[in-house]
N, C-alpha and C positions, 0 to 999 in steps of 0.2 A: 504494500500500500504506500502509495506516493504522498509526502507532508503536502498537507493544504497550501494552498496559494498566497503569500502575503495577501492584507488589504488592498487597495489600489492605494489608498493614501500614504501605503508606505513605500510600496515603491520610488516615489521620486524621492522619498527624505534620508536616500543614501547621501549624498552631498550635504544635505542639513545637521546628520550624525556627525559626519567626518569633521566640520565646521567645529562642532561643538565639542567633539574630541580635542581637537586643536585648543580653543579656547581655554579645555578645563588644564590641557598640560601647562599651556604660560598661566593659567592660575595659580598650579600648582606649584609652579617653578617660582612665583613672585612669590609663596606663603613661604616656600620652604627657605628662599631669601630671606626675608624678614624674620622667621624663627633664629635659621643661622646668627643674623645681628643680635638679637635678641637675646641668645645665648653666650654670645662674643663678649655681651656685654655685663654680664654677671660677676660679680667676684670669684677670683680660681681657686678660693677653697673651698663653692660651688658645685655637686655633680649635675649634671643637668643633662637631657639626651631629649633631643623631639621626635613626633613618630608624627607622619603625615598618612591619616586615615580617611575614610569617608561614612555617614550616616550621620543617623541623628546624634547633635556633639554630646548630650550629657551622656547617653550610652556609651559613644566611641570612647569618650576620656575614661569610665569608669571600665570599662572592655582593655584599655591601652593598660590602666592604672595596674589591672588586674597582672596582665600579661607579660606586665614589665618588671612587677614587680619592687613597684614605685612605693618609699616610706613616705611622703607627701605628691596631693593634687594642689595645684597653683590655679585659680580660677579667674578670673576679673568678674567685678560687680558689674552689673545690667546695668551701662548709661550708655545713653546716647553719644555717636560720636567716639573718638578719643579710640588709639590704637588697636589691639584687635579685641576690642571690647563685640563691635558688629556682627564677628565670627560666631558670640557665643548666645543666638536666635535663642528661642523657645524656652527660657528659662532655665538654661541649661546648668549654669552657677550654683541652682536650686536644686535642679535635680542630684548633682554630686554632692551635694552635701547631705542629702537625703538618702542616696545608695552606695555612698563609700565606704568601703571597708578601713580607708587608710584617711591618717587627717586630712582637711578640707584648709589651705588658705587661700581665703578669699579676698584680692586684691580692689581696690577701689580705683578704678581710671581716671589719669590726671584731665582735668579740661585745658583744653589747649588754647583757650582765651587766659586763662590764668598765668603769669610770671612765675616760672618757677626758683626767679632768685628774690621774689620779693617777701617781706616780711610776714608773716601771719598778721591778722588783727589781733589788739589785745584786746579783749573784754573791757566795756568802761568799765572801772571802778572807783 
């Protein structure tokens, strides 16, 4: 017995696949850049290793965390904007802190309207 026929609609979307392939490797290739910095940029008594996965993030991270065998998850807090805060959709912050076996820290994202050499407020007093 011969497999059924694609749709029609998918036949032309050979070239729309391929397009999107493409897209997601330079995707892939700018996150896994930016992790690289990102861990360049850590202090060297630091271990730090990134794993570039796909799915939904709170599972993948707690999937990675598992796999890896990670004594901490690093998460950023849910704000708008601000480094790869964007990456972590769907409440993902929440969910690892909710399914992790290993401690949770949960980082807060700088705004990048904010000076970061400027003073804090003091509280009047």
């Amino acid at each position: 017995m011969a497999p059924p026929e694609p749709p029609a609609r998918l036949i032309g979307d050979v070239a729309s696949v391929e397009r999107h392939v493409q897209e997601q490797k330079l995707v892939d290739g700018l996150i896994t850049e930016r992790l690289d910095q990102f861990v360049g940029a850590l202090a060297s008594e630091l271990r730090a290793r990134t794993l570039l996965t796909w799915g939904p993030v709170g599972a993948a991270l707690i999937e990675a965390a598992g796999d890896e065998g990670a004594d901490l998850v690093v998460v950023p807090i849910r704000r708008e904007g601000g480094g790869l805060a964007h990456l972590f959709h769907d409440h993902a912050d929440r969910y690892v802190l909710h399914h992790s076996q290993v401690p949770v820290l949960v980082v807060p994202t700088s705004d990048r309207r904010t000076n970061r050499h400027e003073k804090p407020c003091e509280p009047d007093g």
